[in-house]
C-alpha positions as CSV (number, residue, x, y, z in Angstrom):
1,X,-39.1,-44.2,-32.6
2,X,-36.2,-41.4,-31.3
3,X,-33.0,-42.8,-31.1
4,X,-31.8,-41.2,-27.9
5,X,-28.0,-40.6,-26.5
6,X,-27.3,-42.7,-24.3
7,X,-25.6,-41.2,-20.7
8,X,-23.0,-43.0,-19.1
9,X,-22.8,-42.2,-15.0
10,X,-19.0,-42.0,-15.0
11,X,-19.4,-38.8,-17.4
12,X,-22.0,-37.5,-15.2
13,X,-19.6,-37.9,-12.0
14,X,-16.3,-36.3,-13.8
15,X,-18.5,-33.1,-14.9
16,X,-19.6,-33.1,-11.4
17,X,-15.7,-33.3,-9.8
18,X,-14.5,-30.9,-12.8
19,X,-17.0,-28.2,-11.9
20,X,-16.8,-28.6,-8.3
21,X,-13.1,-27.9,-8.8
22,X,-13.4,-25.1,-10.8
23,X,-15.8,-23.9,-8.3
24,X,-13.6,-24.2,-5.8
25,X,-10.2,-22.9,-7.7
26,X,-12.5,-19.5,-8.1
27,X,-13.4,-19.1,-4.5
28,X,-10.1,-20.0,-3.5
29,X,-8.7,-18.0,-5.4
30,X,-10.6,-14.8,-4.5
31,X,-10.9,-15.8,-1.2
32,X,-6.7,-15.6,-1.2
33,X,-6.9,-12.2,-2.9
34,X,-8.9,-10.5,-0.6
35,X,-7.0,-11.9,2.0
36,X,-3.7,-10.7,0.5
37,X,-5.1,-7.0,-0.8
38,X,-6.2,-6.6,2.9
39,X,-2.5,-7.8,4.2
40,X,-1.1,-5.2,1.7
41,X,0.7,-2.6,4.8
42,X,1.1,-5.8,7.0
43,X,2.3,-8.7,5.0
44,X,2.8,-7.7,1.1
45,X,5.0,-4.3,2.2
46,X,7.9,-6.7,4.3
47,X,8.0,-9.4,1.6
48,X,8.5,-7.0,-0.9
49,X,12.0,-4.7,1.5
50,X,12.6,-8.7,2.2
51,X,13.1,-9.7,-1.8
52,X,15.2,-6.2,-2.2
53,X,17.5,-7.4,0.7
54,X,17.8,-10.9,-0.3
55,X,18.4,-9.9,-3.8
56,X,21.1,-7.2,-2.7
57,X,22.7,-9.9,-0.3
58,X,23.3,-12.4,-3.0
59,X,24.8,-10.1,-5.4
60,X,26.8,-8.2,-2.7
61,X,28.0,-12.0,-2.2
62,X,28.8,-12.3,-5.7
63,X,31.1,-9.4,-5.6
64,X,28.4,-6.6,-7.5
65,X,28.3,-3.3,-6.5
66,X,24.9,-3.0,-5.4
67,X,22.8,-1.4,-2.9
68,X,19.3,-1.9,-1.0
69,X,17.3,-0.3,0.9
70,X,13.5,-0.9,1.4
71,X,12.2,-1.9,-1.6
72,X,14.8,-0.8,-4.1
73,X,17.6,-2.6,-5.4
74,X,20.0,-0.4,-6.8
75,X,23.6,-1.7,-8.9
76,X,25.1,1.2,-11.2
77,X,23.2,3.8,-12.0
78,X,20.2,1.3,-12.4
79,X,17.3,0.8,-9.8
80,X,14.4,-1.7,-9.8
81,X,11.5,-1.1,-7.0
82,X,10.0,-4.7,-6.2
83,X,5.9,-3.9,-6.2
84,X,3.1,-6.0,-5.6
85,X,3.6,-7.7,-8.8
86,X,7.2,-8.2,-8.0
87,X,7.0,-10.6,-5.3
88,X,5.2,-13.6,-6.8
89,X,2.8,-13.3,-3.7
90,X,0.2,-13.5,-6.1
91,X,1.0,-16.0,-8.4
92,X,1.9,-18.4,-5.0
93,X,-1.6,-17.6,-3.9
94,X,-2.9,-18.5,-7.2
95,X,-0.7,-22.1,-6.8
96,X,-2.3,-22.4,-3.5
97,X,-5.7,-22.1,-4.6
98,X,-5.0,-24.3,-7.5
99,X,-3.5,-26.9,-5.4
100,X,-6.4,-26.8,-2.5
101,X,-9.2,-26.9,-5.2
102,X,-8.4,-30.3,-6.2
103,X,-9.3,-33.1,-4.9
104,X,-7.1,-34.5,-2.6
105,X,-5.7,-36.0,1.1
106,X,-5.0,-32.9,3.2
107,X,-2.2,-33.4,3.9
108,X,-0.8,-33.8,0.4
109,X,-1.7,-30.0,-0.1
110,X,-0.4,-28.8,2.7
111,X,3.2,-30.5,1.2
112,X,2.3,-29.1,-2.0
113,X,1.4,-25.6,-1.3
114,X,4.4,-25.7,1.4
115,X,7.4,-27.2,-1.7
116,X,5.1,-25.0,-4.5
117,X,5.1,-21.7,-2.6
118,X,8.9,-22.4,-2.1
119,X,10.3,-23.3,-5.5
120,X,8.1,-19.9,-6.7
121,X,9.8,-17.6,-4.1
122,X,13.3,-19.1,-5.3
123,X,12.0,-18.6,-9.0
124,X,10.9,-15.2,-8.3
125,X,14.5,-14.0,-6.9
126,X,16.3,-15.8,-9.9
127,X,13.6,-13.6,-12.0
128,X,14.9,-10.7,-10.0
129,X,18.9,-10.8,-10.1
130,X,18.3,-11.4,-13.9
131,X,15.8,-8.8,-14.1
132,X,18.8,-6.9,-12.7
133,X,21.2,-8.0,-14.6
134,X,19.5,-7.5,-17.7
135,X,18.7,-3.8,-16.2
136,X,22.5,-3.4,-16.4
137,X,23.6,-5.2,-19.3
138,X,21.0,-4.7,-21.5
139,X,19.0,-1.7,-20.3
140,X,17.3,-1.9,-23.4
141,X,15.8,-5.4,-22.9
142,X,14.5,-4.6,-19.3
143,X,11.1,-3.9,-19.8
144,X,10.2,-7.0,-22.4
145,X,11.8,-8.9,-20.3
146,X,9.8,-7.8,-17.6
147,X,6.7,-7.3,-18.7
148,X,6.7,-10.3,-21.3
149,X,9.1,-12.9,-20.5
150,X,9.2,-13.1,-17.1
151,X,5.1,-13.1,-16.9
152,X,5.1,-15.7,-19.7
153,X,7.8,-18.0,-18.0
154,X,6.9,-17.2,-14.6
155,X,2.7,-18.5,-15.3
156,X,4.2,-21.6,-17.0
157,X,6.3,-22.1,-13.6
158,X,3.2,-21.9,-11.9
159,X,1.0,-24.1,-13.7
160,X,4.2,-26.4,-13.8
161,X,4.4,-26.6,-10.2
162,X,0.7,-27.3,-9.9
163,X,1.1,-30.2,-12.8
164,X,3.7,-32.0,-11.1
165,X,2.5,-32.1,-8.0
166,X,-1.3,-33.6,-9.7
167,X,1.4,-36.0,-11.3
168,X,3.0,-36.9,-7.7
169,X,-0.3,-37.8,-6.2
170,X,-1.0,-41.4,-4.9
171,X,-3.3,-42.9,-7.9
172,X,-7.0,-43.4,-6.7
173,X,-6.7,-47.2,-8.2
């Protein structure tokens, strides 16, 4: 009579894992967001005079003229204000959520999230000086590169970081 499609289990299964991950990744993910939006005067505020400083240190180490105080950055007569956006507190919370979505030993995403959230802070303050630098040298450029290029570069960062460390994983076999 009808010829009908034939299901295989193991596709059943993976469906099941991929949407139990993606409903996990979402409540994760807003689960970090509220968490950071309510942290915003306790938490996001310090992190964000803390990547001013740092970024003022390192220059004032590399011989710049440069200033900081709070949030601003100043070298020259050019000033960047690190924001919310700024501080790649966001796109770490998005790793995080990423990384404790998927299936795996604990313990595994605690040392992810714990290398992940690192390498994006020290991505984020290299996006910062050169945001800066750019700011000076090529005042011009500033705003493409930090509205385009930087977001572009920075969300492949992240879903590098998250790749790699699905790639570092013990194998299941």
């Amino acid at each position: 009579m009808g010829q009908g499609v034939e299901r295989r289990p193991q596709a059943s299964s993976e469906r099941r894992v991929v949407l139990r991950f993606c409903l996990a990744f979402a409540a994760f993910t807003v689960t970090v967001f509220i968490a950071l939006y309510g942290a915003q005067d306790t938490i996001i505020v310090g992190l964000n005079r803390h990547v001013a400083w740092l970024a003022g240190a390192i220059l004032s180490a590399l011989g710049a003229p440069v200033a900081s105080r709070g949030p601003v950055v100043t070298m020259g007569n050019f000033a960047v204000e690190i924001k919310n956006n700024c501080n790649a507190i966001y796109e770490a919370g998005l790793f995080a959520a990423a990384v404790w979505a998927y299936p795996a030993p604990v313990r595994a995403k605690a040392v992810g999230t714990l290398i992940g959230v690192s390498l994006l802070y020290l991505v984020n303050l290299v996006r910062v000086l050169s945001l800066l630098a750019i700011g000076v040298l090529a005042r011009g450029w500033f705003d493409v590169a930090h509205l385009y290029v930087w977001q572009a570069l920075f969300f492949a960062v992240v879903a590098g970081c998250w790749f790699g460390w699905i790639l570092r994983l013990p194998s299941k076999t």
